[in-house]
C-alpha positions as CSV (number, residue, x, y, z in Angstrom):
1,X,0.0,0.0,0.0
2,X,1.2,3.2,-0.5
3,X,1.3,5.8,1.8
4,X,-1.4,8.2,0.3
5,X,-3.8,5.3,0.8
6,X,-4.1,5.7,4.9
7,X,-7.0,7.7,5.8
8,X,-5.3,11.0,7.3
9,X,-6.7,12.2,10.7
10,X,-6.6,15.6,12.0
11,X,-4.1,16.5,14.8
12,X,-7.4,17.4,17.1
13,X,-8.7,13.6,16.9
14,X,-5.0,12.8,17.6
15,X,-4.6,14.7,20.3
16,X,-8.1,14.3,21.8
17,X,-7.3,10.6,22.2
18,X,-4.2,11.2,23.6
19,X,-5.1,13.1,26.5
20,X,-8.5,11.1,27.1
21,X,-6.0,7.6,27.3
22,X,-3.7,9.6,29.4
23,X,-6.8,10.8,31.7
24,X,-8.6,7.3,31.9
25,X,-5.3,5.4,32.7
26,X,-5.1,8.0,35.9
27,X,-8.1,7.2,36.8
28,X,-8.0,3.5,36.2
29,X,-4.9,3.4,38.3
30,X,-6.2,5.4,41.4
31,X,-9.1,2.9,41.5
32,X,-6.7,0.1,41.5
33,X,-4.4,1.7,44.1
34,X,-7.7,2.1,46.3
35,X,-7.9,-1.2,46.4
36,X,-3.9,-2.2,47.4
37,X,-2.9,-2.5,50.7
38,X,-0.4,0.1,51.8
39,X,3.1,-0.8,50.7
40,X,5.3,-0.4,47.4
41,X,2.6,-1.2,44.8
42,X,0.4,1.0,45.7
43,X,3.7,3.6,46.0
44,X,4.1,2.3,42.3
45,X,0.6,3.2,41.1
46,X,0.2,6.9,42.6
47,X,3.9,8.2,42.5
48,X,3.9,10.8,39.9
49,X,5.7,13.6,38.1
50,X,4.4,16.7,37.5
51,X,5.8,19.2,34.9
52,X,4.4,22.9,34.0
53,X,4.3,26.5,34.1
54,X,3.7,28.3,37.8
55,X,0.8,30.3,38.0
56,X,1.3,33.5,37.1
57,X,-1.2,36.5,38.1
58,X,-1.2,39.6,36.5
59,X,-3.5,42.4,38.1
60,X,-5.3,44.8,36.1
61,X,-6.5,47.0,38.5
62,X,-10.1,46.2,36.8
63,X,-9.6,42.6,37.6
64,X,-6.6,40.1,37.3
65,X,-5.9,37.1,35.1
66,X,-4.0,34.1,36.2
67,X,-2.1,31.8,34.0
68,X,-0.4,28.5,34.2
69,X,-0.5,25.0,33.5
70,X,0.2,22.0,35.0
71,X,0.8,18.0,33.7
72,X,0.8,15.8,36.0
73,X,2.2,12.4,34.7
74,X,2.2,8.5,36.5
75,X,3.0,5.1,35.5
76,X,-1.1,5.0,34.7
77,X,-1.1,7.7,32.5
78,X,1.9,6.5,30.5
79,X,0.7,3.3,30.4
80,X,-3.4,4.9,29.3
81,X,-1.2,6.6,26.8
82,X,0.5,3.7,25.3
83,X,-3.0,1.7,24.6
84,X,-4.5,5.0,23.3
85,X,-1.7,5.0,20.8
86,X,-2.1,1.3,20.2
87,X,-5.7,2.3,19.6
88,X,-4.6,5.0,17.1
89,X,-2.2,2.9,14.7
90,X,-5.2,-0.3,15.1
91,X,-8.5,1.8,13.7
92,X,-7.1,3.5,10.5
């Protein structure tokens, strides 16, 4: 097959399904750790990194506006993100 002959997807559909992987791995991974006992795999499941931009407020005197932004990333969400991708190259 040639290369033309993939069905091309916009980088919104992409992306969508990125982030919702990302998000339900999270959440599937707190609801397992809820059910762990205390002790390293539960460590394992809700240790995470968190990357971003401080807040930043600027006042205006009128009112203010705050901006920032925050990603917060665990073995979950990478894992959410892998079968999202999986997902992605499966349904062309």
């Amino acid at each position: 097959m040639a290369l033309g002959d993939y069905q091309k997807r916009s980088i919104v559909i992409v992306f969508m399904t990125l982030i919702i992987g990302a998000a339900l791995g999270t959440v599937l991974g707190d609801l397992v750790a809820l059910g762990l006992p205390e002790g390293v795999v539960k460590q394992f499941f809700l240790q995470s990194v968190s990357w971003g931009i401080s807040p930043v407020t600027v006042d205006l005197m009128v009112g203010s506006v705050t901006f920032g932004m925050r990603l917060k990333f665990s073995v979950s969400s990478i894992i959410g993100l892998g079968v999202a991708y999986y997902f992605l190259r499966y349904f062309r």
